[in-house]
C-alpha positions in Angstrom: 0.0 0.0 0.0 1.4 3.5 -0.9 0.7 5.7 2.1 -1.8 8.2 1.5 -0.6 12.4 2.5 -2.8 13.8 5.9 -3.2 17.3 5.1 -4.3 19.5 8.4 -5.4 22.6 7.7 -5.7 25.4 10.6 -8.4 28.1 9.9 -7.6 31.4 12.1 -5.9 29.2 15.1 -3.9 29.4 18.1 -0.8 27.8 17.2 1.1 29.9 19.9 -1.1 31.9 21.9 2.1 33.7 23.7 3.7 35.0 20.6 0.4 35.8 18.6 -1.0 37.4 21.4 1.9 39.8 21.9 2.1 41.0 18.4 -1.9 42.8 18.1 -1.0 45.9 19.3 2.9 46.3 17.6 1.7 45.2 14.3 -1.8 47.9 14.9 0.5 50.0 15.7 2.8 49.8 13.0 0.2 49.6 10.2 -0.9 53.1 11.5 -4.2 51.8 12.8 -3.6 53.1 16.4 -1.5 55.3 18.1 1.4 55.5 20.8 -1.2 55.6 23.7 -3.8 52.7 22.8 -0.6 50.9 21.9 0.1 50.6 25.5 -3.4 50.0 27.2 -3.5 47.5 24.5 -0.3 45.6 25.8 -0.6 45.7 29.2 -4.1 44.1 28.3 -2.2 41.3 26.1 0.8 41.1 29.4 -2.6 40.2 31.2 -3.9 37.3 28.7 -0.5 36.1 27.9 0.4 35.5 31.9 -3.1 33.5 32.1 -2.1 31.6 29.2 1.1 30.6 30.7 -0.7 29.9 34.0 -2.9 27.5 32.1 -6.1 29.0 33.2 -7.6 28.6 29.8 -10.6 30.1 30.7 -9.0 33.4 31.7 -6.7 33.2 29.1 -9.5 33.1 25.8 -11.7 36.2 28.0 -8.1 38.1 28.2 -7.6 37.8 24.3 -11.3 38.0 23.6 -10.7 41.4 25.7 -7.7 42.0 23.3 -9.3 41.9 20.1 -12.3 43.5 21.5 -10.4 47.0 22.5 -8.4 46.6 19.0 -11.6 46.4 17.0 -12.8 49.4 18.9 -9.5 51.3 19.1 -9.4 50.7 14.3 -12.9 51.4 13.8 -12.2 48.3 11.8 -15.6 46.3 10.3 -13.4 43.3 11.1 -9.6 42.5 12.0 -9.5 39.4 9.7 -9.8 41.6 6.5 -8.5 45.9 6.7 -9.9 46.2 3.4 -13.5 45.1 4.7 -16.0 48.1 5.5 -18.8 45.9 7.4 -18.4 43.1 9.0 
C-alpha cells in the first residue's frame, strides 16, 4: 500500500497563543491603525492574557484575548480584523 498524505489545515488558530497574542498591538500599531497611547493600554491588556495563558487557566486566558481583540476592534474602527480592506463586518 502507498501511504496516502494527511493534510491538516488550521483556519484562524492558536498555534502559539504567547507570541500571537503579543504581536496585536505592535503590528496595529505599526500599520498606522492606532497610536502610541492605545498601543500601551492595549499591551498591558495582552501582558494580562499572555500570563493567564502561561498559567494554564484557559478560561481566563481566551476572556483576556477575547478582551484584546475586543479594544483593537474598537480602538481601528475596523468592520473586522480578519480583513483591513473590509468596510462591514
Amino acid at each position: 500500500h502507498d501511504a496516502l498524505p494527511i493534510c491538516v489545515a488550521i483556519g484562524n488558530g492558536l498555534t502559539d497563543p504567547v507570541t500571537q497574542v503579543a504581536t496585536h498591538a505592535i503590528n496595529a500599531y505599526y500599520s498606522g491603525l492606532i497610536n502610541e497611547r492605545q498601543k500601551s493600554v492595549l499591551e498591558k491588556a495582552q501582558r494580562e492574557a499572555i500570563k493567564h495563558t502561561k498559567m494554564r487557566k484557559w478560561r481566563s486566558a481566551t476572556n483576556t484575548r477575547s478582551k484584546v481583540l475586543r479594544m483593537l476592534q474598537g480602538m481601528t474602527g475596523l468592520a473586522t480584523l480578519h480583513d483591513f480592506s473590509k468596510k462591514a463586518p
